[in-house]
N, C-alpha and C positions, 0 to 999 in steps of 0.2 A: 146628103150629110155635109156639115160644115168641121170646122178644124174641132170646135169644143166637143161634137159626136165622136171627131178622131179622136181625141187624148180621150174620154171617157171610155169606149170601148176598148183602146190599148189597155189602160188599165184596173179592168173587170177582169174578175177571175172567175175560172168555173170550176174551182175546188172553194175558195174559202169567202165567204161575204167582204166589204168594203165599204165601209160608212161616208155616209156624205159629205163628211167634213176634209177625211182624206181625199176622195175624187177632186173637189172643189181646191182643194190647195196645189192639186198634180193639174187645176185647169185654170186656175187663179180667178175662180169664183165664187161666189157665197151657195153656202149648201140650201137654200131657194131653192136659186137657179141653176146649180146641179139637177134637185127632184125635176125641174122644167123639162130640161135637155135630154134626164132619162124617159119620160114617160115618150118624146116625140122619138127618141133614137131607141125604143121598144118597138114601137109601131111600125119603126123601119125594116129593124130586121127582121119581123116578123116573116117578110115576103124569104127571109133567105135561111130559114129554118131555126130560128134564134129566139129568145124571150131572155127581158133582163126579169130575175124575182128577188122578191124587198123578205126583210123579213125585221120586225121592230127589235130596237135594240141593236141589233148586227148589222146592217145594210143593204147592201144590193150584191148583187151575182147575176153571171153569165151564164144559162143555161142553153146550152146546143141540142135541138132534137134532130137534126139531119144535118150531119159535119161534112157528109159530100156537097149539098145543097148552100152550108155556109160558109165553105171554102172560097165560092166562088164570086162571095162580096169584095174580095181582094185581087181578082184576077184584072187582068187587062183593060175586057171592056167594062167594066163595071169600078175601075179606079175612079172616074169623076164623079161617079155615086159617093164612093166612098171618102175623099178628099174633096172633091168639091172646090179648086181655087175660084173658082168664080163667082162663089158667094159672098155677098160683102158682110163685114160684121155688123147684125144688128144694133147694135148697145154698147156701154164704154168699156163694158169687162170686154168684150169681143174685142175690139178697137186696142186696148191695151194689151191684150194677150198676141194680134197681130204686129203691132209696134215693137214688141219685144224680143218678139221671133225675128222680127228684119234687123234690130240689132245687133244680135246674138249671131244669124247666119254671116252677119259680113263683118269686117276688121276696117270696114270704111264708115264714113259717115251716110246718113239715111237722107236723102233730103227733103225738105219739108215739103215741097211741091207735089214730090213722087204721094206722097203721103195725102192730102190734100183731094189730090186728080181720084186714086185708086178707092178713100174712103169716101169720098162724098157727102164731105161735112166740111163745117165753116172754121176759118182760123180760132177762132174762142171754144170752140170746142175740143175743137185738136191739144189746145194749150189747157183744156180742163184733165184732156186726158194726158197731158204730159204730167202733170201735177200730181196725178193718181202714180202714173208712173216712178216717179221722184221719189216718194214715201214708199214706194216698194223697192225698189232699189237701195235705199238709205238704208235696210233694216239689213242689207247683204253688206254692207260700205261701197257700196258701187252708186258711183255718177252719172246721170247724164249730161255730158257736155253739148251744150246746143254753138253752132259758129252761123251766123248772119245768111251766108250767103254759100254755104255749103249742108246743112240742116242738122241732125243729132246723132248722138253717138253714144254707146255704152262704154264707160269706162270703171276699171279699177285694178286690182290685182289677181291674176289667175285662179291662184286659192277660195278667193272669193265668188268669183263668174264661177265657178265648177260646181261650189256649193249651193249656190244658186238654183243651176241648169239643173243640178239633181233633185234638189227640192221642189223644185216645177215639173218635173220630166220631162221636158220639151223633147220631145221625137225626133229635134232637126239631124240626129245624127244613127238615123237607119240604116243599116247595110243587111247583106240577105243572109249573113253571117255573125246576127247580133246575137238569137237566142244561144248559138251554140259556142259563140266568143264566152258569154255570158257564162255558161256551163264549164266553161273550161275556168274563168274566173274564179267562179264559186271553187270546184276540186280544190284548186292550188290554196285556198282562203282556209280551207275544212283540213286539210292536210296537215297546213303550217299550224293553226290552231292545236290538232290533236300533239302534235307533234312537243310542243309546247305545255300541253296539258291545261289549255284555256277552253272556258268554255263560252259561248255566245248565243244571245237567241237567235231564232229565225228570222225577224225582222228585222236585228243588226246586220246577222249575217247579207240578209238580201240588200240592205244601204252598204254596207260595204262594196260589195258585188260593182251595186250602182257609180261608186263614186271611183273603183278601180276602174270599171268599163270608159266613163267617160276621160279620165286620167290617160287611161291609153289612144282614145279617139283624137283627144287633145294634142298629148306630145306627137303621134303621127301628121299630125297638121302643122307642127312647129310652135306650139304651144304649152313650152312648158313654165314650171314654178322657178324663177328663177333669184340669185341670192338677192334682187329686189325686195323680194318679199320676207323681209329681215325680220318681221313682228312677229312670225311663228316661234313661239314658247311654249310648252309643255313643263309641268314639272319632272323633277330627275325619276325616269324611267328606263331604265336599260331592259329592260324587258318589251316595251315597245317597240323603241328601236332594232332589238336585233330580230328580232319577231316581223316588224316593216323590211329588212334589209333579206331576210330569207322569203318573203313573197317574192317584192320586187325583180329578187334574181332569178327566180324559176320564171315570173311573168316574161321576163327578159327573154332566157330562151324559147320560151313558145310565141312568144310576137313579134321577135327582130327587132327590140327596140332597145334603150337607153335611158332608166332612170337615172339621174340627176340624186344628189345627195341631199339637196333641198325636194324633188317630190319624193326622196323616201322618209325626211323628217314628216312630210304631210301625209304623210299615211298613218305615221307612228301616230300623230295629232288624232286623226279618226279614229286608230285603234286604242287610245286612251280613253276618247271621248265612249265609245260606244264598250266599252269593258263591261259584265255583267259584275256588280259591287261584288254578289256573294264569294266571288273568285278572286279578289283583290290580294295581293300577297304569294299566290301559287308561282313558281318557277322562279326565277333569278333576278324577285327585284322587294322593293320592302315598298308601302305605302307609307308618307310624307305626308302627315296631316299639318297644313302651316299654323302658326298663329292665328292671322288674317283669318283661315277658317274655324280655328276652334271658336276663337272669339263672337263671330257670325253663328254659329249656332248655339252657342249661350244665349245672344241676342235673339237668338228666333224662342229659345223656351221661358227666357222672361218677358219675351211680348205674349205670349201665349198663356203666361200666370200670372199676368198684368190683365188680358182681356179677357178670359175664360176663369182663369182662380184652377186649372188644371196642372201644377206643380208638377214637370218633369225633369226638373232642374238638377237635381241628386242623383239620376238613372243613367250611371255611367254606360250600361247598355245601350241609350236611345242616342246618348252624347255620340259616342262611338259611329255610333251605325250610320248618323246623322252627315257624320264630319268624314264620313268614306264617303258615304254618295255624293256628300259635293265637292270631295276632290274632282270626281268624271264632270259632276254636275255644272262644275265651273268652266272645265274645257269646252264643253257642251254651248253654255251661255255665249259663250264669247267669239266661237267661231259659227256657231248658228247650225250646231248638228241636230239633226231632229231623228229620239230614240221615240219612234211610236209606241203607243200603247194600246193594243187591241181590246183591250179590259177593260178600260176607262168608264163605261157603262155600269158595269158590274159592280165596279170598286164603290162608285158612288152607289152605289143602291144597299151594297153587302156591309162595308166599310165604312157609315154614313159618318161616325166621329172621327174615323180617321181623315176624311179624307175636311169634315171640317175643321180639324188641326193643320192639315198640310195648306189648306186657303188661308190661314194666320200665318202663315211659314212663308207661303210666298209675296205677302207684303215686305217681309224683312229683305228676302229675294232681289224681290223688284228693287227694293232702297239700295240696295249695297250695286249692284251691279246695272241700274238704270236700263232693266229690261220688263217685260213681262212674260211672266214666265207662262207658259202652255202648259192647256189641261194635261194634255200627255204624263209630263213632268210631276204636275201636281197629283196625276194618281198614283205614280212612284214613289212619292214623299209618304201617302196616305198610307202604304203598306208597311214604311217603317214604323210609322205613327201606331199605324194596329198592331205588328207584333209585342212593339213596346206595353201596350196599353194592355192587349192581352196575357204579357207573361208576369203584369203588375196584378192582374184583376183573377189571379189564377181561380178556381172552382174552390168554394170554401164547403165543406161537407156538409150536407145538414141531418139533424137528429128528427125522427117523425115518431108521431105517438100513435097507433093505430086502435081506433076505440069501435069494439063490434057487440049488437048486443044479443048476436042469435051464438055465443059462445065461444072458450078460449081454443079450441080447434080450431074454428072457421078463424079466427083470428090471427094464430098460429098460422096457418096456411096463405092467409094476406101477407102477412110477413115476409114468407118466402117469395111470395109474388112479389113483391117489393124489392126485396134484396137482389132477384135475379133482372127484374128491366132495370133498376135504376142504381144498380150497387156502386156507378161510378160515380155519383151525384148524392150517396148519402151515408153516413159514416154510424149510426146506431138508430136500430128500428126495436122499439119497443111497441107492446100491445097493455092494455087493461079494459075492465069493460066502465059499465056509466058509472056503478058501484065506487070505483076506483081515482074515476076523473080526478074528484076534486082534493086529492092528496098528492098529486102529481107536483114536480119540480117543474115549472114551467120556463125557468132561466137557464133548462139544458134540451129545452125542445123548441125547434124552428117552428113545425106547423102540426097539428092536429090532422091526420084523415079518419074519415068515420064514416059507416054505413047507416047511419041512423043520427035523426034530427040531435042536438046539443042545446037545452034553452037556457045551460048556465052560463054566464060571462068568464068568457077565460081570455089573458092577454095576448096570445099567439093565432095568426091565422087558421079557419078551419077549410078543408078541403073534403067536401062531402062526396062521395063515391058509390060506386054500385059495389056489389060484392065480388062480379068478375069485369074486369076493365076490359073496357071497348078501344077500339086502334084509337077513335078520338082524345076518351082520355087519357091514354097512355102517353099523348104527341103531348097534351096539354102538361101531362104531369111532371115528364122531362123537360119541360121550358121552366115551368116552379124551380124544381130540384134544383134547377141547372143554373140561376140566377142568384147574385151574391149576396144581393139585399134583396128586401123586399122598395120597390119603389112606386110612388103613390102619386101619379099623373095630377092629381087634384088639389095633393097638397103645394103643387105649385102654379099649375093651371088653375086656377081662381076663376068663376063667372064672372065676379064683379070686373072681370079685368081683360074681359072680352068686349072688345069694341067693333060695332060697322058705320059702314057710311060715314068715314071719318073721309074731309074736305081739305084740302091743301093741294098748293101751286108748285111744291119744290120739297124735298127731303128733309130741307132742314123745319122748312112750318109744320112735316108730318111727325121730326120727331120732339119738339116743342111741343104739340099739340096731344101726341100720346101721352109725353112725359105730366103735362097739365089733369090730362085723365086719368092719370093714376096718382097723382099726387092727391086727388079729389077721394081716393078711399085708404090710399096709405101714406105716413110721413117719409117723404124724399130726402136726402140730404141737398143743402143748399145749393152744391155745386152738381148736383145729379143731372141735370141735363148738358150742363156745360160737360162735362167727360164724355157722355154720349156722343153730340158733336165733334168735340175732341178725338174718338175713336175713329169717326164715320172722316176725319182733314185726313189721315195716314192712309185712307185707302175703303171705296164702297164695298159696304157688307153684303151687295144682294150677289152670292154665290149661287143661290139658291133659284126654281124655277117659279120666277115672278112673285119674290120671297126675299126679304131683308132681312138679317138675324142681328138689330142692332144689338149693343153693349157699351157699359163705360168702361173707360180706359182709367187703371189703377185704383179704381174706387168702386167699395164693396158697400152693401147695406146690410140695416143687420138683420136681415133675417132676407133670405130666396124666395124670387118671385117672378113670374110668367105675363105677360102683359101681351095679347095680340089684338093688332086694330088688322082692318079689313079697310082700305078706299074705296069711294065713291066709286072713281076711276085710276086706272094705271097712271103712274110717274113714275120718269125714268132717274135712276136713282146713281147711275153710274156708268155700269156697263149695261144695263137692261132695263126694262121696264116692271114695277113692282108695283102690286097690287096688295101684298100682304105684308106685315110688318109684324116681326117677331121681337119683344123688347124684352132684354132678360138680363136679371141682375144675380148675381152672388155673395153668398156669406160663406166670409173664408174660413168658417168652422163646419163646412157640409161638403169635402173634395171629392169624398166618395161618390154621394149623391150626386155630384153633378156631371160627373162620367154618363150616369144612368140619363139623368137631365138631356146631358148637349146628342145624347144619343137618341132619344125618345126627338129631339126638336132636329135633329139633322137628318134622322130617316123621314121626317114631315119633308121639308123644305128640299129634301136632292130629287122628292118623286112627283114626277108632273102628274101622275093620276090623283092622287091624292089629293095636291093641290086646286086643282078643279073641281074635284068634288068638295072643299070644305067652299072656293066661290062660288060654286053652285047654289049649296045648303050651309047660308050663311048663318049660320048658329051654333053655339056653345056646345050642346049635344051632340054634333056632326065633328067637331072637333077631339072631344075626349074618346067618343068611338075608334076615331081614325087616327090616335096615340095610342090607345090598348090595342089596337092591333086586331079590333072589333071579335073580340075571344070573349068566352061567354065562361062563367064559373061551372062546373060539374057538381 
């Protein structure tokens, strides 16, 4: 086993999965080459009673079937199994992940020779991998300083290495006393919290944990935060602070050490950063929403009703919620704390318009603060995004007409079936028989159900039923009830406006070349592709899996419409490569409809099954199937 099997085994768990993207960033790899390193360090432990198991969607986990027999991967003679210094690193992640650990372990410079002799690669390689290194460091504000004739060195301010080391996990600071140091960490962290009346999740709680453990490793070594480090800000939080100042001092007596009044400001830093929003305000202190911030989330919801026609501009509620989260969310940005998201999966799958309102949001993000913000982050945003959307979109009752024609008993009795599954989803259930229909008020009823065929024209949907309803249409019938409108996948998805085999070198010939294709069945406005463009300069639209959800910026048409091309082949269109191109335009007299719209196209485009299967079965009919949600009428 090499260093990369170390760190991934350290941190595998055997209670809760761990997705690849997290492994890969605790080993400063791409999640690839994590799936690589797990399938070969499966096969390892195999012999010492271990299996790692995957599971889609969640990740990987440590399962131990003989904890006596896998104990003893850690013993004595089986540490160079398990460590392994004697293996060189394969590859430049390996190479880079070894460079930085010899950093990290010494307070001296590294020298290039030592470097050189031990890797067994050539000076231009070395220096490709310093390069690599460089940009990884820059994102922490840490340097490498290289000197001629002595070699390199990590440098920058404490606060920042610490942030760093936790965000990697680099292992270099093991003692046989860490998980229980560790435990004693957490208590004192869950104590002061109750104590306070804060509440934190378990993933903050455990980065806290991390970033106190290593805090104290630090100042034991003679390495503390010192008033150097004069750019720590926060805004006015006296609740932090006294909150940092009562850990601090308990840690104090249980370690023998000496916080400093600059590292207890840097804890308050983390405990701001990592606040859960809904608790914002609790105990003795008031949240300070600045200008600066109000401002920036106006900006995030007229970009959003500027590129969508989704007006949340007036929802002092969304304003609000908005301009808490990025009080934390800004501490967060700027000192580079990372609040994982175990959900992130989910959200996009459950939450698909919320979460494609919070990818509009983090364009404005990224603008203001010259970062990119992590999906993490973005699936946070998405859930304010949904609540808002959902307590705008509340359940609007509907009125059913129940038309039977074996009599008004049996009719009578549908009724009550009615009323008892669905009473939350429908506000007046009337009955008549066929006799009746056509004297009906049809401008005080939503839909028609009928046990028997209707060949008169009537304006309202009909929902034909059996006379006792089966589990299926019962699920079917609660999704009707339960929906605000009725919304009509076709009336904006258009055939004429399904394209494949469309041919271009670069995003911008693909979206000229859609916009040409549909200007061939409807009239465009003159400047319609130029906004398109225009949208796509602020930031690429492929959020999506192998999926561009293009749009024009400030300019509506007048009348909603759906336009998908299919390529040839994939172009990479930004951050990915895109095979499918979503072009969608609005009229700002259909807000409603278009909730249902960016809903119906963001549950397409977040789900990679989906996706595959409409490039599979490249055709129109594969499309509107896999919008309705392939549901079949009763």
């Amino acid at each position: 086993m090499n260093r990369i099997h170390n760190i991934l085994l350290y941190n595998l768990s055997t209670e809760k999965y761990v997705t690849a993207k997290l492994l890969g960033e605790k080993a400063l790899i791409s999640e690839k080459t994590v799936r690589n390193y797990l399938r070969s360090l499966s096969q390892i432990i195999q012999q010492y009673g271990a299996r790692i198991e995957s599971k889609h969607g969640y990740g990987y986990r440590l399962s131990i079937i003989d904890s006596k027999l896998f104990s003893t991967i850690y013993s004595h003679e089986n540490n160079g199994l398990f460590i392994d210094e004697k293996r060189l690193p394969e590859n430049s992640e390996e190479r880079c992940h070894y460079i930085l650990s010899k950093m990290i372990m010494t307070n001296d410079f590294v020298p290039i020779e030592d470097l050189l002799d031990y890797l067994c690669i050539s000076e231009s390689t070395l220096q490709s991998d310093i390069n690599k290194i460089k940009k990884i460091l820059g994102i922490y504000h840490l340097k490498l300083i290289y000197r001629k004739n002595k070699g390199i060195k990590m440098k920058g301010l404490e606060f920042d290495l610490r942030i760093f080391m936790v965000n990697y996990s680099y292992d270099f600071y093991k003692e046989q006393n860490d998980s229980e140091m560790k435990k004693q960490i957490s208590k004192v962290l869950i104590d002061s919290l109750n104590e306070y009346n804060i509440s934190m999740s378990e993933l903050s709680l455990e980065n806290m944990t991390q970033h106190l453990y290593m805090a104290i490793v630090r100042i034991k070594e003679g390495c503390c935060i010192d008033e150097k480090d004069n750019t720590l800000k926060i805004h006015d939080d006296n609740l932090c602070e006294i909150l940092s100042k009562n850990i601090c001092h308990k840690l104090e007596e249980i370690f023998d050490i000496v916080f400093l009044d600059t590292e207890i400001f840097s804890l308050a830093i983390h405990l701001f950063g990592h606040r859960v929003t809904e608790k914002v305000g609790l105990g003795k202190t008031n949240v300070v929403i600045s200008q600066e911030v109000y401002d920036l989330v106006i900006d995030i919801l007229q970009f959003i009703k500027l590129t969508l026609n989704i007006d949340m501009s007036k929802n002092l509620g969304i304003i609000m919620n908005l301009a808490i989260h990025m009080v934390s969310l800004e501490v967060r940005i700027k000192y580079h704390l990372n609040l994982k998201n175990p959900s992130i999966s989910d959200i996009k799958k459950k939450y698909a318009l919320g979460y494609t309102l919070a990818s509009q949001a983090k364009i404005c993000i990224d603008n203001k603060y010259q970062t990119c913000l992590r999906e993490d982050e973005i699936g946070y945003l998405a859930l304010i995004f949904e609540v808002s959307l959902r307590s705008l979109n509340q359940i609007k009752k509907k009125n059913i007409l129940i038309v039977c024609a074996t009599g008004k008993t049996l009719a009578e009795l549908l009724a009550y079936q009615y009323q008892e599954l669905f009473g939350t989803y429908l506000n007046k259930v009337s009955i008549c028989n066929m006799n009746e229909l056509s004297k009906q008020d049809f401008s005080l009823i939503d839909y028609v159900v009928t046990t028997t065929p209707i060949y008169d024209e009537i304006p309202v949907p009909i929902l034909r039923v059996k006379t006792l309803l089966s589990d299926e249409e019962e699920v079917f019938l609660k999704q009707k009830f339960k929906q605000n409108s009725l919304f009509e996948i076709k009336k904006y998805f258009k055939e004429e406006l399904f394209y494949t085999n469309i041919k271009a070198e670069s995003k911008e010939q693909v979206i000229i070349e859609l916009c040409k294709l549909v200007g061939n069945h409807i009239e465009l406005p003159s400047q319609f592709t130029n906004a398109v463009l225009k949208r796509e300069s602020f930031a690429p639209t492929d959020f999506g899996e192998s999926v561009a959800l293009a749009h024009p910026y400030g300019l509506n048409t007048d009348f909603a419409f759906v336009s998908v091309g299919i390529l040839d082949k994939p172009i990479f269109w930004g951050n990915r490569d895109v095979q499918i191109v979503i072009l969608i335009s609005v009229n700002s007299e259909i807000e409603k409809d278009m909730q249902d719209l960016y809903k119906k196209t963001s549950q397409l485009i977040l789900d990679k099954n989906k996706i595959q299967r409409l490039l599979f079965h490249q055709n129109y009919e594969t499309l509107i199937s896999i919008l309705e949600g392939d549901s079949c009428e009763y």
